[in-house]
N, C-alpha and C positions, 0 to 999 in steps of 0.2 A: 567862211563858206566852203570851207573844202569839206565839210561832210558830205555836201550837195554834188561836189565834181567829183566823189571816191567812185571807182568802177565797182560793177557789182559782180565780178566774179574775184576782187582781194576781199569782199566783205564775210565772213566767217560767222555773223548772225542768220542771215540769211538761208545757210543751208538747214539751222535748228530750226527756223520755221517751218520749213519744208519738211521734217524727223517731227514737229508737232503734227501737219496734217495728217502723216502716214497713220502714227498710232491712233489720231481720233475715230478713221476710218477701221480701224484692227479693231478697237472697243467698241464701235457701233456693230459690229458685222457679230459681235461676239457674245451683246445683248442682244439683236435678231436670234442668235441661235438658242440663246435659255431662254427667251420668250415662247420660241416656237417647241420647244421641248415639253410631252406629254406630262411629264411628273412635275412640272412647274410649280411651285406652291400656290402661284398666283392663278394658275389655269382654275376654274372656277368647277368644271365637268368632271363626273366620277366618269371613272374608267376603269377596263382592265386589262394588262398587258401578260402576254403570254412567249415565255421564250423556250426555245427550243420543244416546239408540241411532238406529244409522242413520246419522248425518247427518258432515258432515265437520267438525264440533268435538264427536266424542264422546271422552269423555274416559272410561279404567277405570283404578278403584282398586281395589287388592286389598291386602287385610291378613292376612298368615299370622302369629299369635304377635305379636310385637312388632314386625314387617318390616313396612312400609306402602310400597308401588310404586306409582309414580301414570306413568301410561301415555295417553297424546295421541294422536288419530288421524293423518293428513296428509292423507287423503283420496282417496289411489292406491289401486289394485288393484296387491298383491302378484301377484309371478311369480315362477317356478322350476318345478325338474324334478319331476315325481314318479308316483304311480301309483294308480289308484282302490282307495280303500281300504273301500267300502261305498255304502249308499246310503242316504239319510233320506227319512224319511215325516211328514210334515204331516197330522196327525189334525182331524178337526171339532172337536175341543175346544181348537184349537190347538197341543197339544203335540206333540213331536218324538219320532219314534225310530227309531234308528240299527241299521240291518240290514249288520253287516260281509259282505264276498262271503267265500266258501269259499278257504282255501286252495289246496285242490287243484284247483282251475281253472286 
């Protein structure tokens, strides 16, 4: 029976279980964080992420379903042919809204 009377700070098993709880806790906190991470494969939602707007290293990612497109600016102003197709409005609250013209004009 001297397992039973050994002190427990000569016992040298003891502190690895304590080094087991730590890392469970580090792996749990670390699945929290890709869970909660927009481009998750698992996240079920399209979305689309937008980084640095404006500037000429904006970069869009877009995820439809399991499809993830990741898209770079270059910094030119596109050109080509085409035709006014409406006009937008810049609200005080910031938001946008888009007044298409009439056909029949």
């Amino acid at each position: 029976m001297k397992l039973l009377e050994e002190d427990e700070s000569t016992n040298p098993i003891l502190s690895v279980g304590n080094m087991v709880d730590v890392f469970l806790v580090i792996i749990a906190a670390l699945l929290i964080a890709i869970a909660q991470n927009p481009l998750n494969p698992f996240f079920s939602e399209d979305m689309t992420i937008i980084k640095d707007p404006g500037k000429d290293t904006m970069e869009i990612i877009t995820k439809k379903g399991e499809k993830i497109e990741h898209h770079k600016t270059t910094g030119t102003i596109g050109q080509g042919e085409g035709s006014r197709a409406g006009t937008a409005y810049r609200l005080k609250d910031g938001s946008l809204i888009y007044v298409p013209d009439d056909e029949s004009e």
